[in-house]
C-alpha positions as CSV (number, residue, x, y, z in Angstrom):
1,X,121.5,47.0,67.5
2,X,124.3,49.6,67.4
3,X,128.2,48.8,66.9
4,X,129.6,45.6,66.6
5,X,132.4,44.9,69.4
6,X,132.5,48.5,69.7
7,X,133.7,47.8,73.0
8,X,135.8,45.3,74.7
9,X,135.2,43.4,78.3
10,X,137.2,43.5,81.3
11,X,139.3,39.9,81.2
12,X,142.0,38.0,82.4
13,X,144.4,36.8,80.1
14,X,143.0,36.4,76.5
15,X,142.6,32.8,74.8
16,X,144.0,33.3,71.5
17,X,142.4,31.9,67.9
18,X,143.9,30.3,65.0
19,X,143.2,31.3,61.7
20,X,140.9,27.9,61.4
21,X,139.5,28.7,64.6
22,X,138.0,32.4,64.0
23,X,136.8,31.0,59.9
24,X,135.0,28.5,61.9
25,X,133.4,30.4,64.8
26,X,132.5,33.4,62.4
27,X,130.8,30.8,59.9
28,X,128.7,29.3,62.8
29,X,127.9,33.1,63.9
30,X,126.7,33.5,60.5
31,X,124.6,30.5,60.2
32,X,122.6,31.0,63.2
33,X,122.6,34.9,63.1
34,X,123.1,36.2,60.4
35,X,126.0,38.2,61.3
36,X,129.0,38.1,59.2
37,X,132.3,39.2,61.2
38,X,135.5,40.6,59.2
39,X,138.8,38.7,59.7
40,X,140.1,42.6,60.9
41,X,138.1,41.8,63.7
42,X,139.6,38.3,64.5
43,X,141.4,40.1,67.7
44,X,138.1,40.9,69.2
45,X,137.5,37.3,68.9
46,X,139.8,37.1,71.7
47,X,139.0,40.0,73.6
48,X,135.3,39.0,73.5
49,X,135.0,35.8,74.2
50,X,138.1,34.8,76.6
51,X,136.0,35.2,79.6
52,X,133.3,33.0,78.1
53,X,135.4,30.1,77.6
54,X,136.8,30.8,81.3
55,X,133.3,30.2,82.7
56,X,132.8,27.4,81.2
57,X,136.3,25.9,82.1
58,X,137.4,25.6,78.4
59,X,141.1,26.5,77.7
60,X,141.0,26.9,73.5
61,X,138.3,27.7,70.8
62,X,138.4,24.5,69.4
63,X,137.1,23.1,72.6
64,X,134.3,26.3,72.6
65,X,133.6,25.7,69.2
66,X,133.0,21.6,69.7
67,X,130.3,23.1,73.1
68,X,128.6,25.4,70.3
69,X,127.8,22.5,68.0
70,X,126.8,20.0,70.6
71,X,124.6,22.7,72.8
72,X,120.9,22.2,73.0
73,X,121.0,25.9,72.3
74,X,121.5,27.7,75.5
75,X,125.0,28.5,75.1
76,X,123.4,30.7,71.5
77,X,122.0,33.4,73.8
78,X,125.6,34.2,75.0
79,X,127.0,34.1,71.7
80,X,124.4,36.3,70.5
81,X,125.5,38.8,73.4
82,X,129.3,38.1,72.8
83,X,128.8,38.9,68.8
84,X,126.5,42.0,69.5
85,X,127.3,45.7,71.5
86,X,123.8,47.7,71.8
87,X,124.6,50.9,71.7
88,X,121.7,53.1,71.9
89,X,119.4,55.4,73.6
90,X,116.2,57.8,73.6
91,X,115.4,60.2,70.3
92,X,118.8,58.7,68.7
93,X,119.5,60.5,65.0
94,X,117.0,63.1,66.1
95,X,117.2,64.6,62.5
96,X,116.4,61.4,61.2
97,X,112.8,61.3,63.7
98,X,111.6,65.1,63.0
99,X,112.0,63.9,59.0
100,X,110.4,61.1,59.3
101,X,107.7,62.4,62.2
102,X,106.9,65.6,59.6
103,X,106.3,63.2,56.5
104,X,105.9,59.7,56.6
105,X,104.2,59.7,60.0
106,X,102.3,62.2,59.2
107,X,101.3,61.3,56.1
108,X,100.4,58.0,57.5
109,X,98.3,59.2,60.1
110,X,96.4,61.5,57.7
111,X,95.6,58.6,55.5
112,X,94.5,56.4,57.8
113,X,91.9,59.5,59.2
114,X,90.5,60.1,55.5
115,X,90.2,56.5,55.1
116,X,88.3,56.1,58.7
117,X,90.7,53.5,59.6
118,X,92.5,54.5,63.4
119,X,95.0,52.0,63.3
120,X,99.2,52.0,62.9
121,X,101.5,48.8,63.0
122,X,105.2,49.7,63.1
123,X,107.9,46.5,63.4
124,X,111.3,47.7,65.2
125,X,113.4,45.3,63.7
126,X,116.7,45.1,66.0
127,X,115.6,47.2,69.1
128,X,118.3,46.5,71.2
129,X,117.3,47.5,74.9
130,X,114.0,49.5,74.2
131,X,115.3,53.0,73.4
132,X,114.1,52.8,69.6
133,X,110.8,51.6,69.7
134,X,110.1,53.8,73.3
135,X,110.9,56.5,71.0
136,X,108.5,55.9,68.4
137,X,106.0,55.2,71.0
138,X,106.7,59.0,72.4
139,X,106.4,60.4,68.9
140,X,103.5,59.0,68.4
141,X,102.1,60.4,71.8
142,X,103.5,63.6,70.8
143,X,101.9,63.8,67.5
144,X,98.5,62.3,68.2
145,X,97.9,64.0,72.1
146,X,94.6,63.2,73.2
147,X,93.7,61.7,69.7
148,X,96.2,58.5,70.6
149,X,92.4,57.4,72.8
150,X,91.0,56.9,69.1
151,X,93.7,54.9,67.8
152,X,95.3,51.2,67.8
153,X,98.7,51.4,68.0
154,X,100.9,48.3,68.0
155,X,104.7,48.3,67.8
156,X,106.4,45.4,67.3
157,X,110.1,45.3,68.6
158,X,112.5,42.3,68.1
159,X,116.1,41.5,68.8
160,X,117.9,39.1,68.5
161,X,119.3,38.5,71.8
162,X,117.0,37.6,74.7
163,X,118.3,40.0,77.1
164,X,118.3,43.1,75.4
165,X,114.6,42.1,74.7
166,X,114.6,41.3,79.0
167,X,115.6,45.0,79.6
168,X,113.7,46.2,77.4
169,X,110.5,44.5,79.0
170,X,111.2,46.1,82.1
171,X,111.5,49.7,81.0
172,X,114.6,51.1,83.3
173,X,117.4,53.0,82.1
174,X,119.9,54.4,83.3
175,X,122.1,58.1,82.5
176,X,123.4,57.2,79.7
177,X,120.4,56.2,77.9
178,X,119.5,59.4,77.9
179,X,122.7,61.1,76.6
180,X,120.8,62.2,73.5
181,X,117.2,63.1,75.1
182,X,115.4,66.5,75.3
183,X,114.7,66.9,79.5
184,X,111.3,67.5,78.6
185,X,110.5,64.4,77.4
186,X,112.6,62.6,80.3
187,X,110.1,64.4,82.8
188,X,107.4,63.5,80.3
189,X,107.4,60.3,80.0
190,X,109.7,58.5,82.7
191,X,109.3,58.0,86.4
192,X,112.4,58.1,88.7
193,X,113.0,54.9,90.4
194,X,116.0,53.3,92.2
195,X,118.5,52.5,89.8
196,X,117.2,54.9,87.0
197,X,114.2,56.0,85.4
198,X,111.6,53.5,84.6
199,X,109.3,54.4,81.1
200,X,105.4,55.5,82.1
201,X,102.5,52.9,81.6
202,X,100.9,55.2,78.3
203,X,104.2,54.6,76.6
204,X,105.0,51.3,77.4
205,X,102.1,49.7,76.2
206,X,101.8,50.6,73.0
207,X,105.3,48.4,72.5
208,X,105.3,44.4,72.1
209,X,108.9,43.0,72.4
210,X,110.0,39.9,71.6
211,X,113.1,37.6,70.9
212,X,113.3,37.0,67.3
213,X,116.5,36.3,64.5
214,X,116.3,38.0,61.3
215,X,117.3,34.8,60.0
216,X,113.9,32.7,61.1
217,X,112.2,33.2,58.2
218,X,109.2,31.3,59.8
219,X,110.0,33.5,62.9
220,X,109.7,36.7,60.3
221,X,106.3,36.1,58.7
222,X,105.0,36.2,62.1
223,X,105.2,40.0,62.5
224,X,101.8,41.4,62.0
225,X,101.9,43.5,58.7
226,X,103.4,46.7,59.1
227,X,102.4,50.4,57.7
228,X,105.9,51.3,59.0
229,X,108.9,49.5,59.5
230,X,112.4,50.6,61.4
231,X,116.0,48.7,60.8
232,X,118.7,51.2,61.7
233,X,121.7,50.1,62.0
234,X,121.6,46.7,62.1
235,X,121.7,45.6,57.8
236,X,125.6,47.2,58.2
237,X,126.3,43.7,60.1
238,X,124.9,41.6,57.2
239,X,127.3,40.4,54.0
240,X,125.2,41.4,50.3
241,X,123.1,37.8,50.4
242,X,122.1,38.3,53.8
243,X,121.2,42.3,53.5
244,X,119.0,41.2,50.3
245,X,117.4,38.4,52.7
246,X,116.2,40.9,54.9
247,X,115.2,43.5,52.8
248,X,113.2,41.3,51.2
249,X,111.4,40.2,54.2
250,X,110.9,43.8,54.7
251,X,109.0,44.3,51.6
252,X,106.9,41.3,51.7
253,X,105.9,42.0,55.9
254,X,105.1,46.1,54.7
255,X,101.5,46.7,53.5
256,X,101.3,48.8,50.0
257,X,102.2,52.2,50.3
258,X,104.4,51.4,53.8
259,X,107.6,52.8,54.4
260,X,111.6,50.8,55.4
261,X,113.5,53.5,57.6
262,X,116.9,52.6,57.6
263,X,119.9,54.4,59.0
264,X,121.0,57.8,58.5
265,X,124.4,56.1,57.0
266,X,122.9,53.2,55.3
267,X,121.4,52.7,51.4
268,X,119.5,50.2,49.8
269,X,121.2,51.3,46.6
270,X,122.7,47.8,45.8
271,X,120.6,45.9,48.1
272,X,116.6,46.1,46.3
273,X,115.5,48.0,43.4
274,X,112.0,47.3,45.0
275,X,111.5,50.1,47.2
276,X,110.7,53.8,45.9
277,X,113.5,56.2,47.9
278,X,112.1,59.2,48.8
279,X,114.6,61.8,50.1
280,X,113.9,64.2,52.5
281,X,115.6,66.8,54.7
282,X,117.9,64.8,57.2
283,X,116.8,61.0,55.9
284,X,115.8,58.9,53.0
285,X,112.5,57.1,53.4
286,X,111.9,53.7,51.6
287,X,108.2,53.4,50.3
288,X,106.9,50.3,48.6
289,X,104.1,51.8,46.3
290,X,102.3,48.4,45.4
């Protein structure tokens, strides 16, 4: 998901917000998203979403608050890319991976052989444009070489806005993508195309993607049941009620003796007592034993 308003957009002259204005918009945000927005922030209201209302010919945030509440819901997938800066790329926190690659994957993977049973699902919850769940998919391939044949392998990425999820689908990325990847794996793994390098087939299919609010509970219980699931950096964005909401989903979606991977700077420590931490070198994994 990366940093909220982490960056601002090229605009004319900014539309500005009254203190009633930014309570209300950032209480809709949170009702339909999840997302809870600190007043700090209330400039970046302005900065974000002044080109918005330009485009749609509105000249205050009363009058683009009134659209939200009578839209039949198309003008949410903008708001969800107004409220929401993905900033990622490939083998991200690559501490993080070789922790979790050398013990939960692989003691995953060597219980699933004892127990005859070939078959991994790991639910990238908030996978932006791809780079996350790609990576898994690569770590897998990595680990597994030509045992992968033997296995099913399903990874199942959401986000919450429909575009990331479009980018992701088509599997190109550009430089900057790659601003934290080995070479080796680029060459591995990607193609060069015209305007940047498209993932290869073997990767790519071992990834589902699909639209999807943490919120939807419905929408949650429809993610097959996971050995494994990742959520970095994305439960910073929720206030306590919301973080537990999620969380919770997480437990119930994880089969016994799954793992939560979270990020590097992130705890569960006053969010669920229901999850064992494990702490490794470079992470903390979140197992639920029963």
């Amino acid at each position: 998901m990366g940093s909220l308003f982490s960056k601002s957009t090229t605009l004319r002259k900014n539309v500005r917000i009254s203190d009633d204005e930014f309570v209300q918009l950032r209480d809709f945000i949170y009702e339909k998203s999840g997302i809870f927005v600190d007043v700090k922030r209330k400039y970046l209201f302005e900065s974000r979403f002044s080109k918005r209302l330009g485009e749609l010919g509105l000249t205050s945030f009363a009058d683009y608050i009134k659209y939200l509440k009578f839209d039949r819901g198309e003008e949410l997938k903008h708001l969800f890319e107004l409220v929401t800066t993905n900033e990622t790329s490939f083998c991200r926190d690559m501490k993080q991976l070789e922790a979790f690659r050398d013990n939960v994957l692989r003691e995953k993977l060597d219980e699933h052989r004892k127990a005859g049973r070939l078959e991994l699902n790991i639910w990238s919850a908030g996978c932006s444009s791809g780079e996350e769940p790609y990576t898994l998919a690569i770590l897998l391939l990595e680990t597994l070489r030509l045992e992968t044949a033997k296995w099913k392998i399903t990874i199942t990425a959401v986000d919450l806005s429909d575009e990331m999820v479009k980018r992701a689908k088509a599997g190109v990325y550009g430089e900057y993508s790659f601003k934290t990847t080995p070479d080796s794996i680029r060459k591995r793994y990607f193609t060069k195309v015209p305007g940047g390098w498209k993932i290869r087939p073997e990767v790519q299919r071992l990834v589902k993607f699909r639209q999807m609010n943490l919120r939807d509970s419905s929408a949650v219980q429809g993610i097959p049941r996971s050995h494994i699931v990742f959520c970095r950096n994305v439960i910073i964005y929720f206030d306590e009620a919301m973080k537990r909401k999620v969380v919770q989903s997480f437990y119930d979606n994880l089969l016994p003796g799954g793992y939560l991977m979270v990020g590097h700077s992130e705890s569960l420590h006053k969010i669920s007592q229901t999850f064992k931490p494990l702490f490794q070198a470079g992470t903390i994994a979140y197992k639920k034993e029963q």
